[in-house]
C-alpha atoms as one frame of an Amber mdcrd trajectory, in Angstrom:
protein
 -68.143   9.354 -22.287 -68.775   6.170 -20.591 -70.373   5.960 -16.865 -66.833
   5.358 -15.154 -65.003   7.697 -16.913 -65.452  11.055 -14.254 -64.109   8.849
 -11.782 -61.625   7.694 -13.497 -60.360  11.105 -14.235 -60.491  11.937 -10.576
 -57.989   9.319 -10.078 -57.396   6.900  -6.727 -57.206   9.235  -3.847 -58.112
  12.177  -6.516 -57.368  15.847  -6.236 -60.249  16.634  -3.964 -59.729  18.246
  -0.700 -61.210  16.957   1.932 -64.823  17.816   3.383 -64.947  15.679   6.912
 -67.204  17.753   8.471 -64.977  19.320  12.193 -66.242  19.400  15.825 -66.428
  23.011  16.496 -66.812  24.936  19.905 -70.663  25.471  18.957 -70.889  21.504
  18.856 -69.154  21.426  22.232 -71.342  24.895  23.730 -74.386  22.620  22.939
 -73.141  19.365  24.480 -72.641  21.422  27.597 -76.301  23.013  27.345 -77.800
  19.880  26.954 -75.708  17.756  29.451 -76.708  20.524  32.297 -80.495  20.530
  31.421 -80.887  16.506  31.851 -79.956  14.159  34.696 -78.370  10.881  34.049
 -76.427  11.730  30.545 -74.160   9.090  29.885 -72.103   9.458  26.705 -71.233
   7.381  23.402 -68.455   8.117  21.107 -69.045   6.756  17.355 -65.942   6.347
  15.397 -64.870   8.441  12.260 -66.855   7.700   8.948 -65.640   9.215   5.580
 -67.525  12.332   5.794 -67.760  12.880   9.439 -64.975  13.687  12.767 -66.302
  11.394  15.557 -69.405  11.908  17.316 -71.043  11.660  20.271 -74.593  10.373
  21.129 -75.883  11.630  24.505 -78.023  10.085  26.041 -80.521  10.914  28.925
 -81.901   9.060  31.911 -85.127   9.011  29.734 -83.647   7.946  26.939 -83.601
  11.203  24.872 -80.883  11.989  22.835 -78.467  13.972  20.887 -76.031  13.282
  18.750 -72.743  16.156  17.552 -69.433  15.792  16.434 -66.982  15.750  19.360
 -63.782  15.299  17.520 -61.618  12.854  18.753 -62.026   9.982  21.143 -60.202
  11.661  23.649 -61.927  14.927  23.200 -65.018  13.285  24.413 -63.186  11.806
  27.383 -61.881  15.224  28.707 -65.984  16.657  28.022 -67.101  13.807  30.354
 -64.571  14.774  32.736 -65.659  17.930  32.674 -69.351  17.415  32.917 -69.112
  14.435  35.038 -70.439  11.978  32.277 -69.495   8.751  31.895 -68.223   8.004
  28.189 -68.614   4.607  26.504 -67.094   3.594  22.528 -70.387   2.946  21.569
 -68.331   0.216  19.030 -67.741  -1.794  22.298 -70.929  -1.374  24.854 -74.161
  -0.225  21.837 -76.320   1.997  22.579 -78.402   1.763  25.245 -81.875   0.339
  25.366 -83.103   3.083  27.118 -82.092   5.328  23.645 -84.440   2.823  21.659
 -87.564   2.735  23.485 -87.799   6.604  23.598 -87.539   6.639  19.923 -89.809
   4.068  19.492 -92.024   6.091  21.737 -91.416   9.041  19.403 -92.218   7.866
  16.596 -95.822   6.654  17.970 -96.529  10.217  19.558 -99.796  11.635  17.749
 -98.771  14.303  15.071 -95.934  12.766  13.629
C-alpha cells in the first residue's frame, strides 16, 4: 500500500459527509451574554474555512475578545442590529489594534 493510496480510494470530492462545524443558538446565547457585559463591542465576521461556518470575533473597548461561529455574513449583520454593534468583514478593515495589544498584554500577565 503506497502513502497516496487511502486518498486515492477516497476519490476527488470523496464519499465523506461533511463536518463544517454550524453556528448554533448556544453560539448566538453567548454572543448576546458577552456583548451586554462589555461596552464598546464592535464586531468582525471571518469568512468560511473548510472546517468551519463563519465566525465572528468580538471585540471590546479594551480590546478583549471572543471569537464563535455566527453562520452567515448576514446572520452577523441582523446580531449587530440587534445588539447595536457595529459589524466589519474583518477580510476588508483587520482586526483592530486594540485586539492585539490586549493579547500581547495577556500573554505577559504573571502565571501564564
Amino acid at each position: 500500500m503506497g502513502i497516496f493510496d487511502s486518498l486515492r480510494r477516497r476519490g476527488r470530492g470523496g464519499n465523506r459527509r461533511s463536518s463544517v462545524r454550524r453556528a448554533g443558538s448556544e453560539d448566538t446565547r453567548y454572543l448576546e451574554e458577552w456583548t451586554a457585559a462589555r461596552r464598546g463591542v464592535e464586531a468582525f465576521v471571518e469568512p468560511r474555512t473548510t472546517v468551519t461556518e463563519p465566525t465572528v470575533v468580538l471585540v471590546a473597548h479594551d480590546g478583549e475578545w471572543t471569537r464563535r461561529r455566527i453562520g452567515s455574513l448576514e446572520a452577523a449583520q441582523r446580531f449587530g442590529h440587534r445588539n447595536t454593534v457595529p459589524v466589519y468583514e474583518v477580510s476588508r478593515v483587520g482586526y483592530p489594534q486594540r485586539m492585539r495589544d490586549y493579547t500581547e498584554r495577556q500573554k505577559r500577565r504573571p502565571g501564564r
